[in-house]
N, C-alpha and C positions, 0 to 999 in steps of 0.2 A: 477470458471469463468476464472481466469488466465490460467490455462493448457487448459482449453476448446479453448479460443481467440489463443493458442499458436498452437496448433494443426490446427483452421481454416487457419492462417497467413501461417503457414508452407505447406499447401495443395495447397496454393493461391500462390507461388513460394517466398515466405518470408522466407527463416528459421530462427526459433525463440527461444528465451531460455525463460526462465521462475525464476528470482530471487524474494525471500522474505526477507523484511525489519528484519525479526523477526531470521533469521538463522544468521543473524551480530549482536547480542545482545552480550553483554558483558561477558566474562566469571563469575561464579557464585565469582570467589575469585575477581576478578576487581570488581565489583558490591560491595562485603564487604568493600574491601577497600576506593571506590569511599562514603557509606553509613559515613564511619569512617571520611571520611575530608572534604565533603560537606554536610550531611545530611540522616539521618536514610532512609526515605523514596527512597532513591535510590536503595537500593539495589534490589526492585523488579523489574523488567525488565517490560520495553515498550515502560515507557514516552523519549521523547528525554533526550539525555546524556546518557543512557544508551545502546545506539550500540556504535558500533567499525565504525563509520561514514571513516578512513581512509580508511579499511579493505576495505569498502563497494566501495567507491571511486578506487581502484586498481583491485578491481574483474569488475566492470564497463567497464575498462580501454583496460583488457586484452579482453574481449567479442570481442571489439568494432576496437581492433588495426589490423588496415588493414595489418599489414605484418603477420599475420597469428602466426604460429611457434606452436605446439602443442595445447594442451588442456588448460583450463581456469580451475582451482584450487578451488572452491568455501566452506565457513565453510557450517555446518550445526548444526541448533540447536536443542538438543534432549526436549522436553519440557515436557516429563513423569521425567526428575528427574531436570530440572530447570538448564542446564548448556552445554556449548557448545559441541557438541562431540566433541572426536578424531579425528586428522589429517586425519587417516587413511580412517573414515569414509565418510571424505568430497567427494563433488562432481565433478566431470571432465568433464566437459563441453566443446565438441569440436567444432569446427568452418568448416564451415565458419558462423556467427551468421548475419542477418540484421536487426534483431528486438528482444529489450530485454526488457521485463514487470518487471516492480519490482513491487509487491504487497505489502502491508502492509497497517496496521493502520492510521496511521500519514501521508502518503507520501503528500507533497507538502502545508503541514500547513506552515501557516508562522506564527512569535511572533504576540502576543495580545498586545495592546498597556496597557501601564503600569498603565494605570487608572482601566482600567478592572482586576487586579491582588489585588488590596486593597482589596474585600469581597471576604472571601473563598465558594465556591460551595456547600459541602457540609460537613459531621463531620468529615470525614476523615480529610479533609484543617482542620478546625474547632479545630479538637482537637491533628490535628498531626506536624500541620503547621502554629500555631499560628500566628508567625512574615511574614509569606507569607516568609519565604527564599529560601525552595524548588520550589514554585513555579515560581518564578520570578529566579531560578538556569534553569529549565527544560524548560523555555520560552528564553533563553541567548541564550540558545543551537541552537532553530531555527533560529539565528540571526549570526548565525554563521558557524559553519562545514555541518550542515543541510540545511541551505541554500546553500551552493556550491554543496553540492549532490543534489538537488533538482530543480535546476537551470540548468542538466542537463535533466532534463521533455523536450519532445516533446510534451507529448500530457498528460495531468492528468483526471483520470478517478475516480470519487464517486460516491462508490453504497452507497448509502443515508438511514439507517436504519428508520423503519416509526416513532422510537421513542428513546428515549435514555434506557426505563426500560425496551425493548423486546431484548436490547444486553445483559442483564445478563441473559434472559432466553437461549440467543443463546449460551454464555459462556458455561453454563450448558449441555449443549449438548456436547460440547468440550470437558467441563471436562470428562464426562460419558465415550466418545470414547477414551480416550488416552491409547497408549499403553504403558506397564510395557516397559521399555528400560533394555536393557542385563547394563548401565553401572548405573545403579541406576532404584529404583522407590519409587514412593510416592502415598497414596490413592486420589481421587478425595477431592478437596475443597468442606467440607460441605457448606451451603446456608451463614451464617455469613462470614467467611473466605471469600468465593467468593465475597460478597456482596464490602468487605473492597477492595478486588483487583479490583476490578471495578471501583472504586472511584477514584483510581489513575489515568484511562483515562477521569472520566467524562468533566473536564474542558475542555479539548483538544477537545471532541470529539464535544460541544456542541460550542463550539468556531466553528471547521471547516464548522459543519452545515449549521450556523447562513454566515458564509465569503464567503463558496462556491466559492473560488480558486479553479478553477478545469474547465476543456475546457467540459466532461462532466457528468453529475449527472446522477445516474439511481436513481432512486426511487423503494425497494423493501419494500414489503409487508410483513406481519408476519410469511411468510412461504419462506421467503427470493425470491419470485418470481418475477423478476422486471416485472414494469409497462410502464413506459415511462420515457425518456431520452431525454435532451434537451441539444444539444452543443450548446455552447454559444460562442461569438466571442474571439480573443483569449486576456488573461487579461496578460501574459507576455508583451512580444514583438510586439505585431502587424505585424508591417513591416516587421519584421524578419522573418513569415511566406510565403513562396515561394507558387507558383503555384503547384510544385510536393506535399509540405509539406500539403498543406490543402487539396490533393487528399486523400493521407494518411491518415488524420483524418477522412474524410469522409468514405474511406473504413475499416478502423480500426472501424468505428460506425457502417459496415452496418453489419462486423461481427461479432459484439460484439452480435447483435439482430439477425442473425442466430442461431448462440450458444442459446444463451437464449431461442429461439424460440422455438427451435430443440431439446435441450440436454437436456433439465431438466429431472430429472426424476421424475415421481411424478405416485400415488398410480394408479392401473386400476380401468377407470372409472373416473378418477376426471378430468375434463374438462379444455385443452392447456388454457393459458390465451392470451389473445393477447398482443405483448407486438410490443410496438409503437416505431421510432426511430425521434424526430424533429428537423430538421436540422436546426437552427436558427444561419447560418453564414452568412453575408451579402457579404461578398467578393465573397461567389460561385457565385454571379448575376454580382459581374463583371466580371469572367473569363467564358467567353461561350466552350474555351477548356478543360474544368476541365474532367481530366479524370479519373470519381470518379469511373469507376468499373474495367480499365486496371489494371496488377500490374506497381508497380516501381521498376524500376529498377536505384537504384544510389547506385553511391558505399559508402556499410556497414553504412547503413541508421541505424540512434541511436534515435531508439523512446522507452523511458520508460514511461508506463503509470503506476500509482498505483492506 
């Protein structure tokens, strides 16, 4: 979905780049280390505390910084052997950039209030996390470094899975397509192993659900084919959004639902789904200028949706 919205943006006079939350993960020896003096459970990469949240902030920085000056530096993460590639590897991203998506999991969660941290989710809490200290460590974290990277959102985008048990089917799939990496490899995660890494997101994931921070939710289906999408007024700033900014959003929604409409690929024979886009901002009805299908044009526009 992200390359697809990056490509329409870039076609539409936007050039866009395209970052993921998951290529700023921690190196595998940070991660041991971090596992060694806060807690066993860190060391598997995802939940928050586990990126390089500065990293990620600096790679943001340089996209975005209007005096230009070469290419933008970015890590990559190899996830067939679970650790960040080489330097060499990473990617170089040149400019001039107006629009930068960052994808990921988690993007734009905020902390659960601390009442909600007493009962564990599931056995993994249960029997890994006894005292609740991991999770009430990885819930700190959105209260913190996570929230200043995430505070620089424009616009938050949730595609909304129809259920929490049909993401481990989707893992599975993941697991199945990874490729051997030239700097390691490892077999795919049998159904137990996978089941226990999944558990590590469930809290979060079922938290973001339930809070629905996010300007807008797609709703996909079991075959990941979204349905309908509902932007919702803006739950940051309000005022803070301009006449230009909430054209953006609305053009940023109408092709989010091209892509989707258009791109999917799916078997011969099996029938487009219609997918719907509902604009429920009330501000569009004050601004009769809104010029939801011109591009914009302002200078080195910083919209990250995830």
């Amino acid at each position: 979905m992200a390359a697809r919205l990056a490509r329409e943006l870039t076609r539409e006079g936007c050039p866009t780049a395209v970052l993921s939350l998951d290529d700023f993960y921690l190196r595998r020896s940070e991660r041991t280390q971090l596992a060694r003096d806060v807690h066993p459970l860190l060391v598997t990469r995802g939940v928050p505390g586990t990126h390089d949240v500065g990293l990620a902030l600096s790679s943001l920085a340089g996209l975005i910084d209007t005096r230009g000056g070469g290419p933008t530096i970015v890590p990559v993460f190899d996830k067939a052997c679970g650790d960040r590639a080489p330097d060499r590897d990473w990617r170089h991203i040149g400019g001039p950039i107006e629009v930068v998506i960052v994808e990921g999991w988690c993007i734009g969660a905020r902390a659960q209030p601390a009442s909600d941290l007493m009962l564990p989710v599931n056995d993994l809490e249960r029997e890994e996390d006894p005292d609740g200290h991991w999770r009430r460590y990885v819930n700190d974290q959105l209260s913190s470094g996570y929230r200043e990277l995430f505070a620089r959102l424009n616009l938050c985008v949730l595609l909304r899975a129809p259920s929490f048990e049909i993401i481990q089917y989707w893992r599975a799939e993941q697991e199945a397509g990874l490729q051997r990496s030239r700097h390691g490899s490892r077999l795919p995660m049998d159904p137990d192993a996978l089941h226990r890494f999944i558990s590590h997101y469930e809290r979060l994931t079922r938290w973001m659900h339930r809070d629905e921070l996010a300007d807008l939710v797609v709703d996909l289906d079991a075959k990941r084919i979204p349905s309908v999408a509902v932007l919702a007024p803006p739950v940051r700033a309000p005022m803070a959004h301009s006449l230009k900014r909430r054209a953006q959003r609305i053009r940023c929604c109408r092709a989010i639902g091209a892509r989707a409409q258009h791109a999917e690929a799916r078997p011969p024979g099996q029938a487009t789904q219609p997918w719907t886009c509902r604009l429920q901002y009330p501000y569009a009805a004050q601004s009769p200028r809104l010029p939801a299908l011109s591009p914009l044009r302002s200078p080195r526009t910083r919209f990250l949706a995830g």
